[in-house]
N, C-alpha and C positions, 0 to 999 in steps of 0.2 A: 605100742606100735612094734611088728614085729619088721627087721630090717632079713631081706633077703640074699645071698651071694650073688650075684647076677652075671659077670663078666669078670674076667682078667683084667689087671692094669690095661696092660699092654692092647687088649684089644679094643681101647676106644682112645687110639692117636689123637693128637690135640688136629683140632679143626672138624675131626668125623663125627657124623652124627651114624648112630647106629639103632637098629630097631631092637628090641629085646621083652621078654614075656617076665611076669609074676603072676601065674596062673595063667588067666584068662587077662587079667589085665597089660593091655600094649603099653610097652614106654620108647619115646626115644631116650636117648642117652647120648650125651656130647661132653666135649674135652677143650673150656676154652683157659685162655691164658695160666691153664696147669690143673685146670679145676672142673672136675665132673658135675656133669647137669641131667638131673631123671624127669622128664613131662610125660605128661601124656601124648600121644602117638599122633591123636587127632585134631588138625588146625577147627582152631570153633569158628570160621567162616565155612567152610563147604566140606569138611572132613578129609581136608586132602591130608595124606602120612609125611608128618615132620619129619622121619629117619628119612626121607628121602630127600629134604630140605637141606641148608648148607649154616655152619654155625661165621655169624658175621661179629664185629667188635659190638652192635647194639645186643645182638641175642641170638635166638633162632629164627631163620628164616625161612618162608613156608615158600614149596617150589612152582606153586599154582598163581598164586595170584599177588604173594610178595609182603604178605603181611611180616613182622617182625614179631616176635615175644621177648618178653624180658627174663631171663633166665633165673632170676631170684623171683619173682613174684609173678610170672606167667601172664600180667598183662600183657596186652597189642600196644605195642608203640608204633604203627602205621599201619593204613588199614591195607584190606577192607573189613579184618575182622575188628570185631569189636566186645568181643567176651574175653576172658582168660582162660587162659588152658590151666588142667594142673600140674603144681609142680610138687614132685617127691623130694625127701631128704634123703642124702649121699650118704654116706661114709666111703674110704676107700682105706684099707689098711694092709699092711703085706702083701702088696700086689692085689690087692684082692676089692674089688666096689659091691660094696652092699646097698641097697634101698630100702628105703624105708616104706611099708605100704598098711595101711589098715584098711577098715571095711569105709568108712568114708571117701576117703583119696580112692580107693578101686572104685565107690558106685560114682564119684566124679570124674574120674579117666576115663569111663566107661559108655556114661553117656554123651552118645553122638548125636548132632545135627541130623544124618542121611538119617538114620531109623524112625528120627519121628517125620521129617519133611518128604521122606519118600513113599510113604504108603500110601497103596491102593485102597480106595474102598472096594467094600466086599464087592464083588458079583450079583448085579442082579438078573434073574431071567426075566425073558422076553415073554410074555405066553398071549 
C-alpha cells in the first residue's frame, strides 16, 4: 500500500470535515477527538458528499439525510444508509497526514450508487 501526503496538520481542525483527492479518488478527511479519519467522499445511501457532512461523537455524519458512519470501520450506525463507506489508513507525522490507498480501496471509493441508479437507457427512434 502506497500512503500518500495529502494535507497539512493543521488544515483538518478537529471537528472539520474536509474534501481532498488521491488521484481521481475523493476522500473525506476529518479531525475527531485529536485523530484523523480518510473515507470515501460518497454516503452509500444517495451519494450525497461526506466533506460536506459534520464529524459528530458517533462518526460522520451525512448532511442529506442524517445517516451516521463509523469512523474506524465505515459502517452506518443510523440510517437510512445501510452499506459501508470505505475507510483509508491515516498516518500523520511532522505535521504532515498521509493516506494510505491501493488499487482496491480506490475501485471501492470509487464506486457510486448515482452511476449505476441513474442511467438512461439508450435512445430509441421512433420511425
Amino acid at each position: 500500500m502506497e500512503f500518500h501526503n495529502i494535507a497539512r496538520s493543521g488544515q483538518v481542525p478537529e471537528g472539520v470535515v474536509r474534501r481532498v483527492f488521491v488521484g481521481e479518488v475523493e476522500i473525506a478527511l476529518a479531525r475527531r477527538d485529536g485523530t484523523v479519519h480518510a473515507t470515501s467522499n460518497y454516503c452509500s445511501h444517495l451519494d450525497c458528499l461526506l466533506s460536506s457532512g459534520k464529524v459528530t461523537e458517533d462518526g460522520l455524519l451525512c448532511s442529506c439525510h442524517g445517516s451516521v458512519f463509523d469512523f474506524a470501520t465505515g459502517e452506518p450506525l443510523s440510517p437510512p444508509a445501510t452499506r459501508p463507506i470505505t475507510v483509508f489508513p491515516v498516518r500523520e507525522d511532522d505535521g504532515q497526514i498521509w493516506v494510505g490507498v491501493d488499487e482496491e480501496l480506490a475501485k471501492s471509493a470509487m464506486r457510486r450508487r448515482a452511476a449505476r441508479s441513474r442511467r438512461t437507457p439508450p435512445a430509441t427512434s421512433a420511425r
